[in-house]
Each structure stands twice: as C-alpha cells, then as structure tokens.
C-alpha positions as CSV (number, residue, x, y, z in Angstrom):
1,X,28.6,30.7,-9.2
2,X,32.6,30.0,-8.0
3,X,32.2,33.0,-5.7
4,X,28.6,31.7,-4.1
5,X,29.9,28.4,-3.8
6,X,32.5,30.1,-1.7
7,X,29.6,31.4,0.7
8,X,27.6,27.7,1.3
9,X,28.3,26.1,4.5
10,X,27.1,22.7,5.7
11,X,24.3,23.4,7.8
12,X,24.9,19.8,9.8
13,X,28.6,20.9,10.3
14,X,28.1,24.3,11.1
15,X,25.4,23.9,14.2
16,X,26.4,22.7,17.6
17,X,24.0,20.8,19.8
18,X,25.1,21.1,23.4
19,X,23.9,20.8,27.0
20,X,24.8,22.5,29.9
21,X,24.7,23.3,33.4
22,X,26.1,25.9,36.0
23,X,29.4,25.6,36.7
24,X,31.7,27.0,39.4
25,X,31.9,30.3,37.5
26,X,30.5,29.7,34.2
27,X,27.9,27.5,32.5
28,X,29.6,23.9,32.1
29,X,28.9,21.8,29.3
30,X,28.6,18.6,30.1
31,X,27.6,17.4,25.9
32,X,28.2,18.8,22.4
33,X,27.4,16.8,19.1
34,X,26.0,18.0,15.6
35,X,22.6,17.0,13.9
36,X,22.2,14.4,11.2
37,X,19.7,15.9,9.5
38,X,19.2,19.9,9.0
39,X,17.1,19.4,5.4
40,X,13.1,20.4,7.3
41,X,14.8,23.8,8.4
42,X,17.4,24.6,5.5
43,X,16.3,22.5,2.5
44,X,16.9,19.6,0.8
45,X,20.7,20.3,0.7
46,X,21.4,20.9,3.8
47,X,23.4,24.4,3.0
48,X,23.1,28.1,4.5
49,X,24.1,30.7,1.9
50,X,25.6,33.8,2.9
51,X,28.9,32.9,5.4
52,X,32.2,32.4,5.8
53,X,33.4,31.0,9.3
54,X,29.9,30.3,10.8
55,X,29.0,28.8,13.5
56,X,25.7,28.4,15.3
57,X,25.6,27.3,18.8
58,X,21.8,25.8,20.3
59,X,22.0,24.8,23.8
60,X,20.1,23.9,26.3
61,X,20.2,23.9,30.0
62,X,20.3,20.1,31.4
63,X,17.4,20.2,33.4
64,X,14.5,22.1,32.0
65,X,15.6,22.1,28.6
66,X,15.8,26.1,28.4
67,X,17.0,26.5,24.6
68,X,19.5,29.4,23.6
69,X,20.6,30.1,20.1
70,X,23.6,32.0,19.0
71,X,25.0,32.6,15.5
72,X,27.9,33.9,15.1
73,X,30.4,34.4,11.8
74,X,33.5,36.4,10.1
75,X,31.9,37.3,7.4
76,X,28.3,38.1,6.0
77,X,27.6,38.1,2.3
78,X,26.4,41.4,0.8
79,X,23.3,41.2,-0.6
80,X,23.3,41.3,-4.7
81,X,20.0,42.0,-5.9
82,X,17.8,39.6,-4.9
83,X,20.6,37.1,-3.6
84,X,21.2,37.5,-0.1
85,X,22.6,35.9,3.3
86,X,20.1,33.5,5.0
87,X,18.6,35.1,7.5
88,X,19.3,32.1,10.2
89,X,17.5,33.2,13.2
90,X,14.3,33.9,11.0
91,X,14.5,30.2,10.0
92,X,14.8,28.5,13.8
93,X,11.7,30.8,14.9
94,X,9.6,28.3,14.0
95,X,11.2,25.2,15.5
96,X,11.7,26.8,19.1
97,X,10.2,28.7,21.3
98,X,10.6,32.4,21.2
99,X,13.2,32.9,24.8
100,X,15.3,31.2,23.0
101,X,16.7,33.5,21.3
102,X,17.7,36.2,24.3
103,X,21.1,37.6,24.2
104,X,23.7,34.6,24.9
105,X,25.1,36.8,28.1
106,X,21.5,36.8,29.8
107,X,20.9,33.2,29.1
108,X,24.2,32.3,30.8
109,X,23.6,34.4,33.6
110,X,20.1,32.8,34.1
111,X,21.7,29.6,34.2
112,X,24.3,30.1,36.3
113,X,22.1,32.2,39.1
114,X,18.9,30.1,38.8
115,X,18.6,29.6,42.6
116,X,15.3,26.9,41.3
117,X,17.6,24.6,39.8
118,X,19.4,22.9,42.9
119,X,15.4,21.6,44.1
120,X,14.4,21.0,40.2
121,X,12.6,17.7,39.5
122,X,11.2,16.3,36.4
123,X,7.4,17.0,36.1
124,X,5.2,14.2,36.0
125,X,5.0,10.4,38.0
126,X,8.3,8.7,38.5
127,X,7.9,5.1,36.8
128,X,11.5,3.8,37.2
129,X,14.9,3.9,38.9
130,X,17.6,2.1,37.3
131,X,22.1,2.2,37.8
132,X,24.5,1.6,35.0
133,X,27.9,2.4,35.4
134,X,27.8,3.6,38.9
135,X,25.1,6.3,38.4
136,X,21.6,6.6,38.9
137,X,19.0,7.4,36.3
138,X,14.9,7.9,36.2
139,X,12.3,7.8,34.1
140,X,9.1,10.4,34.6
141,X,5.6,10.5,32.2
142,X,2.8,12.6,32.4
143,X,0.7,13.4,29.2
144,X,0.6,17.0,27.3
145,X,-1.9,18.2,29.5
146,X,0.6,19.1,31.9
147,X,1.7,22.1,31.4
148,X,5.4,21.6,32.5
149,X,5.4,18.5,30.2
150,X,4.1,20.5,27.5
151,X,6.9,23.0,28.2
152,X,9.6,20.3,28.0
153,X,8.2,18.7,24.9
154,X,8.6,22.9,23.5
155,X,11.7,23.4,24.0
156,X,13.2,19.8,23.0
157,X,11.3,18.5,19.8
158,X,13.1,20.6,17.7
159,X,15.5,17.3,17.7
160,X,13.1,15.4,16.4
161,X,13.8,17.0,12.9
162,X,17.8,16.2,13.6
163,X,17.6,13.1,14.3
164,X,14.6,11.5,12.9
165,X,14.5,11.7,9.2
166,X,11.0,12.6,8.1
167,X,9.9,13.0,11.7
168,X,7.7,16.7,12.6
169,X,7.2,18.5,15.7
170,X,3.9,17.7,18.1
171,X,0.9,20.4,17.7
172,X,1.1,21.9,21.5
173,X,-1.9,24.4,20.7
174,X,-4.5,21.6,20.6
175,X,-7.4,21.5,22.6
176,X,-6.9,19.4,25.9
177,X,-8.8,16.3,24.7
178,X,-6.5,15.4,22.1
179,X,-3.8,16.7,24.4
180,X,-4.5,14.0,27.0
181,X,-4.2,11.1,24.1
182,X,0.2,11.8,23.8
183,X,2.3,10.5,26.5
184,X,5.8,12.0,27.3
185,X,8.4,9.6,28.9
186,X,11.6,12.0,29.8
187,X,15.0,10.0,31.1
188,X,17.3,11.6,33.4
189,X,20.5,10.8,34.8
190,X,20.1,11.9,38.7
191,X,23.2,12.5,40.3
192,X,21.7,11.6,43.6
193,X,21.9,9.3,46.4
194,X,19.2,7.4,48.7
195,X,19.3,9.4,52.2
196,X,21.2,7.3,54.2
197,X,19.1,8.2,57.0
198,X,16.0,6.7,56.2
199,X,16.9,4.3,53.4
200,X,14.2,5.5,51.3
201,X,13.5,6.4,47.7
202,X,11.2,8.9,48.5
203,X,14.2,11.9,50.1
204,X,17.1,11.8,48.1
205,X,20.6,13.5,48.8
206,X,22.5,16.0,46.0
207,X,26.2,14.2,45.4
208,X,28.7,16.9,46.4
209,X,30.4,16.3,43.1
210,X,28.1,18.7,41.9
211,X,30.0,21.4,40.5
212,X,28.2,24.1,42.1
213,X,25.2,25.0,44.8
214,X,22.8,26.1,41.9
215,X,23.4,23.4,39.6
216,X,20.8,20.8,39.0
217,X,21.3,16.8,39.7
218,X,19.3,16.3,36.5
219,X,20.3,16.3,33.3
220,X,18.3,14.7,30.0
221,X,19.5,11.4,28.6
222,X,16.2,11.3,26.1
223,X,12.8,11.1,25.7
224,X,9.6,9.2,24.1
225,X,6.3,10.6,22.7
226,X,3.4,7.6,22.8
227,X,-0.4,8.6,21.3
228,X,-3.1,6.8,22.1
229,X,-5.3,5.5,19.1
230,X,-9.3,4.9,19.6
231,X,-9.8,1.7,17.0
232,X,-12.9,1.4,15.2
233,X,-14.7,-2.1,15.6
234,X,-17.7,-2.4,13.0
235,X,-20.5,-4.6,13.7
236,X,-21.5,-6.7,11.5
237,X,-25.4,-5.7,9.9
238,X,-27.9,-8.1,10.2
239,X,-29.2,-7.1,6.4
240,X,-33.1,-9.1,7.6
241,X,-33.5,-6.8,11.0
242,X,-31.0,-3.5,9.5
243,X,-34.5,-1.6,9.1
244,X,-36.1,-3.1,12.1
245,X,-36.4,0.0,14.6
246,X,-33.5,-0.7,17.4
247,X,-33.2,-0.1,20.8
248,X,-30.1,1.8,21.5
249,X,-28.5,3.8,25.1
250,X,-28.1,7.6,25.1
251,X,-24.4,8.7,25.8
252,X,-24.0,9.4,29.7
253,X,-24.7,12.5,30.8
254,X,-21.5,13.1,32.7
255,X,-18.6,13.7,30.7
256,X,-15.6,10.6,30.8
257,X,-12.4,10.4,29.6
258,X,-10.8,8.9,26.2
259,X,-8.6,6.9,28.6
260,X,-11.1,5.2,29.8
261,X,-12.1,2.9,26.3
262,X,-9.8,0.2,25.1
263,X,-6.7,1.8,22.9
264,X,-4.0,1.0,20.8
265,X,-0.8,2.7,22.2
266,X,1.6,3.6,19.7
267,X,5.3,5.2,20.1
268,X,5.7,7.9,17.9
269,X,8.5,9.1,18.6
270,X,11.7,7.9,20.8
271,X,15.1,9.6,20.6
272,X,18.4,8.8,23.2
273,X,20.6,11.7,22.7
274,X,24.2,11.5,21.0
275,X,26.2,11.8,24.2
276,X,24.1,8.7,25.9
277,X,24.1,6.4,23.3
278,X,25.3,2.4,22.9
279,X,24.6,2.6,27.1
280,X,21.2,0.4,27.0
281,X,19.2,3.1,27.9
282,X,17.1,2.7,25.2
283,X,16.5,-0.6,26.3
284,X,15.5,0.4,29.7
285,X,13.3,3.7,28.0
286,X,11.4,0.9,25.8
287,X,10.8,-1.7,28.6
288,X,9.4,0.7,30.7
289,X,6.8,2.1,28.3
290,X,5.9,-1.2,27.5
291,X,5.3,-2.2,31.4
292,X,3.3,0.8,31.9
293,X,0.9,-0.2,28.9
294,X,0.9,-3.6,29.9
295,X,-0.2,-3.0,32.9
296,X,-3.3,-1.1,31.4
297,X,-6.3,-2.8,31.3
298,X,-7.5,0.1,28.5
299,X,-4.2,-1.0,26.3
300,X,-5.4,-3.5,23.5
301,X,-1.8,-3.2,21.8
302,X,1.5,-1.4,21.8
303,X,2.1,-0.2,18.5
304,X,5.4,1.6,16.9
305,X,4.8,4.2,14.2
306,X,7.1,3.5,11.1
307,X,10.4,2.4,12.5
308,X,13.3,2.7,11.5
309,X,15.8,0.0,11.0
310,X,18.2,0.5,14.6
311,X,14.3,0.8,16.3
312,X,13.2,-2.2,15.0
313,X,16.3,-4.0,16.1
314,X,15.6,-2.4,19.6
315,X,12.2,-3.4,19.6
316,X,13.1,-7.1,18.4
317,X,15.6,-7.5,21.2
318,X,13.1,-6.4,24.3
319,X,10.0,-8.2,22.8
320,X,11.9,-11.5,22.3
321,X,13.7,-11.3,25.8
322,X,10.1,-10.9,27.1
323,X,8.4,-13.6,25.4
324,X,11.2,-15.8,26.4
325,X,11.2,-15.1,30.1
326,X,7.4,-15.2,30.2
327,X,6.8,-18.5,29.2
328,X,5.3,-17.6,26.2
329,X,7.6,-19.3,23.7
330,X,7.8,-22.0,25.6
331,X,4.6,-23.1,24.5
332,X,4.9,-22.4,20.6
333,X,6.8,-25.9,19.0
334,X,6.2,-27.1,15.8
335,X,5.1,-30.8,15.6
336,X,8.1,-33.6,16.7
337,X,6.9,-36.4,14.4
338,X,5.0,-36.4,10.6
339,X,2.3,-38.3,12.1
340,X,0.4,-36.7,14.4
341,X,-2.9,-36.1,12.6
342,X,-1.1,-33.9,10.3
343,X,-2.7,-33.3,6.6
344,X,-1.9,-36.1,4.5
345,X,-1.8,-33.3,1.6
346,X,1.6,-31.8,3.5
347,X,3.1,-34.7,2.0
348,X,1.8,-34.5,-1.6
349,X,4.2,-35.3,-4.5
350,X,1.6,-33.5,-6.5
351,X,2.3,-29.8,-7.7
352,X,-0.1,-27.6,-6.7
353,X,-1.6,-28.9,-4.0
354,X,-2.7,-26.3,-1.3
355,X,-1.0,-27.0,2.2
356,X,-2.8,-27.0,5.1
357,X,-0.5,-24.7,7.0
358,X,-2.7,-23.7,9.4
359,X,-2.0,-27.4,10.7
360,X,1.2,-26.8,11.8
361,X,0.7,-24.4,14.9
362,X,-2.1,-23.8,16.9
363,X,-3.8,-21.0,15.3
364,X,-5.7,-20.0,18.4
365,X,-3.3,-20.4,21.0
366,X,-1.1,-18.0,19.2
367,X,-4.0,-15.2,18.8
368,X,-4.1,-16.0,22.6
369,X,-1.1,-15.4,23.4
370,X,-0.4,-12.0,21.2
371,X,-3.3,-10.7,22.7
372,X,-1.9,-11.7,25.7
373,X,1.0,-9.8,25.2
374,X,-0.3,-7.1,23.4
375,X,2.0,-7.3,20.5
376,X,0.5,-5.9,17.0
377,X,0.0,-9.0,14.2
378,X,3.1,-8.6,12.2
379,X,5.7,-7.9,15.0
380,X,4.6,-11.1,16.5
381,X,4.6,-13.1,13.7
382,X,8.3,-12.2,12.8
383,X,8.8,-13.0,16.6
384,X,7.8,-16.1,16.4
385,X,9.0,-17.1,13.3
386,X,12.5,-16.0,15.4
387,X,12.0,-18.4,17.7
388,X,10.9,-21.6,15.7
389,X,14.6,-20.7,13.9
390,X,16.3,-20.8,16.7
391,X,15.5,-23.8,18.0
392,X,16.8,-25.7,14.6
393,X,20.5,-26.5,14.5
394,X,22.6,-23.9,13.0
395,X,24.0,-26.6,10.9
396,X,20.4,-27.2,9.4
397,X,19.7,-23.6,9.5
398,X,23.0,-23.3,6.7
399,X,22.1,-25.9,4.8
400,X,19.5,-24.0,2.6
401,X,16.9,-26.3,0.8
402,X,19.6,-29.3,0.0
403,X,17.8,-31.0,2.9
404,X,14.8,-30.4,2.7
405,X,14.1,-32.1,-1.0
406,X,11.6,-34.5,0.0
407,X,9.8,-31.2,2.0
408,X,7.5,-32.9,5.0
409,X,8.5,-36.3,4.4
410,X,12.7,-35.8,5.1
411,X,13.1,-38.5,7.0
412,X,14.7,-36.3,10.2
413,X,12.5,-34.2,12.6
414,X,14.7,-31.2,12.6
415,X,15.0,-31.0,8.5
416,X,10.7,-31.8,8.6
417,X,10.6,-28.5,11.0
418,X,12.9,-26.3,9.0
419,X,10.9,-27.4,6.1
420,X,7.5,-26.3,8.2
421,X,9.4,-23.3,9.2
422,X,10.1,-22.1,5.5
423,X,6.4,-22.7,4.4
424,X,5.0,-20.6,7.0
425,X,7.1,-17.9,6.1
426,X,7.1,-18.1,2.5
427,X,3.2,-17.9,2.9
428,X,3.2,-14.8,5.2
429,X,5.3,-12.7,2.5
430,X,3.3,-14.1,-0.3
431,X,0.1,-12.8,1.5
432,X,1.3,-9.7,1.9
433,X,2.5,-9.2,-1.7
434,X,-0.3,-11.7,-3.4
435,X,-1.5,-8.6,-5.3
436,X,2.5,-7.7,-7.0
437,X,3.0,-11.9,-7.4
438,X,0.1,-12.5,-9.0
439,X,1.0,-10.4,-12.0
440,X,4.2,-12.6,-12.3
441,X,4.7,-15.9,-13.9
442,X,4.8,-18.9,-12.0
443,X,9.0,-19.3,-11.7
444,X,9.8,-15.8,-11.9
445,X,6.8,-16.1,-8.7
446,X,8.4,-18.9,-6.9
447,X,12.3,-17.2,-7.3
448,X,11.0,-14.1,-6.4
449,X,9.3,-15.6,-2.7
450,X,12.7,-18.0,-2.5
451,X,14.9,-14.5,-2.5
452,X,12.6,-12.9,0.4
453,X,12.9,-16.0,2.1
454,X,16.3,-15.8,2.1
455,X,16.3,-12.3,3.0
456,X,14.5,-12.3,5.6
457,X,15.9,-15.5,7.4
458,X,19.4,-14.0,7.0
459,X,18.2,-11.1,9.3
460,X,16.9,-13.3,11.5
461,X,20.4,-14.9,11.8
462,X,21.6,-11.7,12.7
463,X,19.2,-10.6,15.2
464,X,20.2,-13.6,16.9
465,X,23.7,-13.4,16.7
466,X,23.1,-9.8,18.5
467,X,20.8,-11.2,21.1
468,X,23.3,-14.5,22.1
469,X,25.8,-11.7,22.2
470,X,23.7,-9.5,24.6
471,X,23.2,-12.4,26.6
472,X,27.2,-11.7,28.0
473,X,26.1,-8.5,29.2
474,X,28.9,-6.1,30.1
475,X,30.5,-3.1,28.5
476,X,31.8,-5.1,25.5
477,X,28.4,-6.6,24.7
478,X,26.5,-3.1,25.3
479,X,29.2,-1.4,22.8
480,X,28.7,-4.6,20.0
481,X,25.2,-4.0,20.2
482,X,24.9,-0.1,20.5
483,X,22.8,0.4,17.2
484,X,20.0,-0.6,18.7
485,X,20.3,1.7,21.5
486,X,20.9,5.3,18.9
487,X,17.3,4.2,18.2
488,X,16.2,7.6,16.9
489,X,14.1,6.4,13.9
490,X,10.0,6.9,15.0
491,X,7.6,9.5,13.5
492,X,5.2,11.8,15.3
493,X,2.8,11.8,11.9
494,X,3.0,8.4,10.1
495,X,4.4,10.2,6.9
496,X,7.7,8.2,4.9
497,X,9.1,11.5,5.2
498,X,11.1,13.1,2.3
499,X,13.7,10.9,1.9
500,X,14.3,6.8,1.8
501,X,15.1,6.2,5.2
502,X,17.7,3.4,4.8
503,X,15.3,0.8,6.9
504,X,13.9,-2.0,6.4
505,X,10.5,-1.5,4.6
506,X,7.3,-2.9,5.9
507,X,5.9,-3.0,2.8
508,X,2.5,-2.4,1.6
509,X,0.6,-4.8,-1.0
510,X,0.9,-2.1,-3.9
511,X,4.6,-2.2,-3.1
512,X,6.6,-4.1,-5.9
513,X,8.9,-5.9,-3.6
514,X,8.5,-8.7,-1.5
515,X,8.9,-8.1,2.2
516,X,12.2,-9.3,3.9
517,X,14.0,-7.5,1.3
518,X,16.5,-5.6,2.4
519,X,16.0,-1.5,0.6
520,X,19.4,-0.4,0.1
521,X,21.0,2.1,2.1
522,X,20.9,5.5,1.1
523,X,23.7,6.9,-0.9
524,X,24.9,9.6,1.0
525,X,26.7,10.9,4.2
526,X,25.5,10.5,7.5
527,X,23.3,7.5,6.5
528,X,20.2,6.1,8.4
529,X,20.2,6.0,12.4
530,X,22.0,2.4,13.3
C-alpha cells in the first residue's frame, strides 16, 4: 500500500487551467490557475493513480475557447495485475470535445497562424459595454440554438465541474425547442478602441499593444447559462359545471415559439474565471441579465438555481442597490406610531394570542411591487426584511430583546419597529419550518425560532456592513468585497450535488433546522466558493 501511496497525485494540484493567445513567436499565456474541484472526473478523492511528476496542462485559446489537453509525466506505474495507471485522457473524453486532444505542437501552430482570429467577434447580440481599470469589456447572448454559441458552451463547461461543486455539463444534443429555452451570456475583455474617426460603437479599432497581427482583441472573463421555465397555473374546478360540456379553442395552426408565453427565468449557472475575479464583473455579468429579463414583457421572474453562499451575497448586493435606486423601498416603512388602527391584540399581555401581522405592512403593495420587480417570494422577503433593519439605529439593532420587553407597547417608535421587525421574521422562519417545530415542545420551540432569529439578523448585519463598504467604491472597496464577485456557486440541474456545499441552506420544511442557520463549513481544503 506504502508503494501505491507513492503513485497518488492530487488531481486539483496536478492540472493547469490556462488561457492563451498568439504571441510574437509562440502562444502567450495571458492566465494559469488550478481547479477546486476534480471529484465528477476522478472520484470522490480527488487522486490519479499511476504517476510520479505529473502534470496535465488544459488550455484554451482566449477567444473561441479552442481546448487542448496534454499530460505529461516522469514516470508511469507498471501495471500489477489488475492495478494499473489511470488512463487520463480516457477520463477527460467525456467532458470535452474530441479536437481537444490533437498533438500539443499542432494546436500551437493553429493558434499562432489562425489568420481568423485578428477579425474574431463573440457570436450572438452585444448587450453591454462597460470600462474598469482602463480597459474595455462586453457582454454578448444568444441562446443554444446558435450554433457558434453552442460551440462555445462545448468547449468551456467542462469548468462548470471545477468550479461549481455539484454543478453538470448542459445536454447540447437536444432537439432545438428545448435548445431555444438556455440563454448564454459570454464576457469579454476587448482590447479595443472606439474609431476615432467616426466616434461610433459600431467600428472599433485593434490597440497596437497587441502582441501580434493574428492575435485576437478578445479574450473570456466568464460566462452565464439562464433556462427559461414554463410555470403551470391550475384553474380552479367549478365541481357544479366540471361535467358540464365546455367550450374550449383549438391550438393555432401555425407553429409559435416557447418565448412567446410568460416564463420564469432562472440562472443556472454563472462562473467569473480565477484570473478576473474580486474586479466587479460579476456584478456587471448579473445586472445585465437582469436588465435584459426585465425588460421582457414574457419574464414573470428571475429566478437563481440553488446558490451558493458568495452568489447569494452577489445577488443580495445588486437586488438591494436596485430596489433602493428605484424607489421601491422608499415606499415599504413600518407604522411611526402604536396607534394608527393597529390590532389592539399586538398589544396583548395575554400568552397566546395570535398577532395580526399582516397589519403591519401592506400586504398588497408588497406583492405589487415584487411583481413589479420580478423578484421570486423569498429573495424579496429577505430583501425587505434588509431594509426595515437598516433603517433602525445600530444602537437598537445591538441591543437584542432588553428593549423590546413590553413588545408593541415600548414606549419608543424605533424599539416598537425593531419589535415589528422581529415578529415578522420570526413568523416567516417558523412557516417555513412549522412542520419540524411542531414536533417540539413549546420552549425548546420558542429557543429554537429565537436562535434563527439571531442567525439570520447577524447576516443581515453583515451584508450591510459589505454594501455601506461598497458604497466607497474604488480598488480597496472592490478587493473588501471580492467574494461576492468569485460567484461560481449555481447549478445547471437543481441537484445538492455530492457534497455539503458550505452555503447557506434554503431549507426545505422536512429539513430539521430552522432557516437563517448558518450549515457549517465543510471540513476540508479548498472550501466553498467565497
């Protein structure tokens, strides 16, 4: 066992990611980085048996993503038996396409001679244009019925099982229907210029600091996947005319398109590579597929398929920023004074009685205004519930419950709201775990709900604490606040995925923990994407 212990090698360690492009005499690479998770392609221990000294080298070429693998190695275990060396090329043939694995010499030359690459431009219609830093990036979409888009989405989504734990590959050999439903969104950085000539965004000019005539201005900063989900909306059954003969219309005769009928748009998956991360471009990836949806009159809601915990913080940051700069938060206050037609039951002394939350905010103004916004029920719940805490003092927001004794009859407005604030959210998490609570006694109830309180309103404090440091802008706050941004954390097919993911959980009722608890992080190296 000593001697085949001497022939594992870390898989994560041993493969190098990089991207290149042609150089003056020889491909140039402009990234390198390893994986953090190699488990779907060489199990659950993320070891290749059968080498000393190996190294395996996956590029791809900036532009159009062409993928080239190369292993290479001093030595090569002899087979024993039935023990023998990994055959490593035989496990990638499934995760990338088949010219990836030419001779490495021929893949350079390709590179380096493609006289297409100079006049290369990202398939699909350009949505935005954006400068950080002093250089210019773009985002393009186009769905997988594109065939150049398809192509892309080939040769890259093998980094979706690197990066995003539990995430799997996109089915490219479906039929075009369900092709048309995913959405690609690619972001390059386009060392270009605006023709000076003409001032205009549609001729650009190639920035001589390319480092030669072949090489391309574009090179991948990362990419999102969105699928477009048809919701089902029963009618409700009249059970006295159900058997009645009904009058009903015949499906058109021409054929139309799925995008035509009201969706839910969900981001499935979203990944900013290693070499561009803590820059805000994930910011500026998510705002832009959220404009475009917005914009949709077919969109009912923008969804996110199980997030992890840097995505979520991602997706907190742009949704509250929107909501405040939109006016819509500006119209969601809890009541100033105890007396305006409030419940008299909210200020019971009697244990037990039920509280007319639904009293305290206007109910349909805020179905209004998700819908308004398109936000899914729970995101904007917790965004709201954001806001109302951040308009109480900090100094009230510390004190705990020692204020908040007499509940809705404290005799201060900001200690009756923080008192309103915690009720609201107490009875959200106890809704969604009513099922687990209810098998619990009545104080080992009411301690478990007081700790998920807790929970949950300390990570509000800390979202924002991140946002009032975003607010500075700059370098400094783009660098404080980079886990957000290495938002790699979305799957393509809605599974948990084989491991705990080291997020927060969004938990279901049959769950036996109260949401707004924190699941520990995973004990292991390389832990979850933050």
């Amino acid at each position: 066992m000593a001697d085949q212990d001497d022939w594992a090698t870390n898989a994560n360690e041993a493969l190098n990611i990089s991207f290149i492009q042609a150089g003056q005499n020889s491909p140039a690479i402009l990234s390198t980085f390893h994986p953090k998770f190699t488990y779907p392609i060489f199990g659950e221990e993320e070891s290749i048996f059968g080498y000393q000294g190996l190294n395996i080298n996956l590029r791809f070429a900036a532009h159009d993503l062409q993928p080239n693998v190369s292993v290479k190695y001093e030595k090569e275990f002899k087979a024993v038996g039935e023990i023998e060396a990994l055959n490593i090329e035989d496990a990638l043939r499934e995760w990338i396409p088949t010219i990836a694995f030419r001779q490495p010499a021929e893949y350079e030359s390709q590179i380096q001679q493609d006289a297409t690459a100079k006049d290369w431009k990202p398939p699909g219609e350009l949505l935005e244009e954006y400068t950080s830093r002093g250089r210019n990036f773009v985002i393009y979409s186009g769905d997988l019925t594109d065939h150049a888009i398809r192509q892309l989405i080939d040769r890259i989504q093998i980094l979706v099982s690197f990066f995003i734990e539990g995430g799997t590959p996109i089915p490219l050999d479906d039929q075009d229907w369900s092709l048309a439903r995913w959405k690609a969104f690619f972001m390059y950085d386009a060392l270009l210029s605006v023709d000076r000539k003409t001032n205009s965004r549609d001729r650009y000019e190639r920035l001589s600091s390319l480092p030669s005539p072949q090489t391309s201005p574009y090179s991948l900063v990362g990419y999102s996947t969105t699928y477009r989900f048809l919701p089902h909306e029963p009618r409700s059954i009249d059970p006295k005319t159900s058997l009645k003969p009904q009058n009903f219309a015949l499906p058109p005769l021409d054929p139309f398109s799925l995008s035509t009928l009201p969706a839910r748009d969900r981001i499935s998956q979203f990944l900013i590579l290693p070499s561009h991360q803590n820059h805000s471009h994930g910011t500026h990836l998510f705002k832009t597929i959220t404009r475009l949806f917005l914009a949709d009159p077919t969109t009912t809601e923008i969804t996110v398929e199980d997030p992890n915990e840097a995505f979520d913080d991602l997706r907190d940051y742009c949704d509250y920023a929107r909501l405040t700069s939109n006016g819509t938060f500006s119209q969601i206050t809890f009541p100033s004074t105890p007396l305006q037609g409030l419940d008299p039951k909210l200020f019971a002394k009697t244990r037990g009685t039920r509280v007319p939350t639904s009293r305290l905010l206007d109910l349909p103004l805020l179905s209004s205004l998700r819908h308004k916004n398109k936000i899914a029920p729970r995101q904007f719940a917790r965004l709201v519930e954001m806001h109302l805490l951040s308009r109480l003092p900090l100094s009230v927001r510390q004190s705990g419950t020692t204020r908040i004794t007499r509940k809705a009859r404290s005799a201060g407005e900001e200690d009756r709201q923080w008192y309103y604030w915690r009720l609201l959210l107490k009875q959200r998490i106890y809704k969604k775990n009513k099922d687990v609570l209810k098998q619990l006694d009545r104080l080992e109830r009411v301690e478990k709900c007081e700790e998920a309180v807790g929970a949950q309103a300390g990570d509000y404090e800390r979202l924002l604490r991140k946002m009032e440091g975003r607010k500075g802008g700059g370098v400094k706050a783009d660098q404080e606040n980079g886990d957000a941004e290495a938002a790699n954390g979305v799957l393509a097919d809605g599974g948990k995925g084989r491991r705990d993911r080291g997020k927060r959980k969004v938990l279901d009722d049959e769950e036996e923990e109260l949401e707004g608890t924190p699941e520990p992080k995973r004990a292991r190296e390389g832990a979850a994407d933050g």
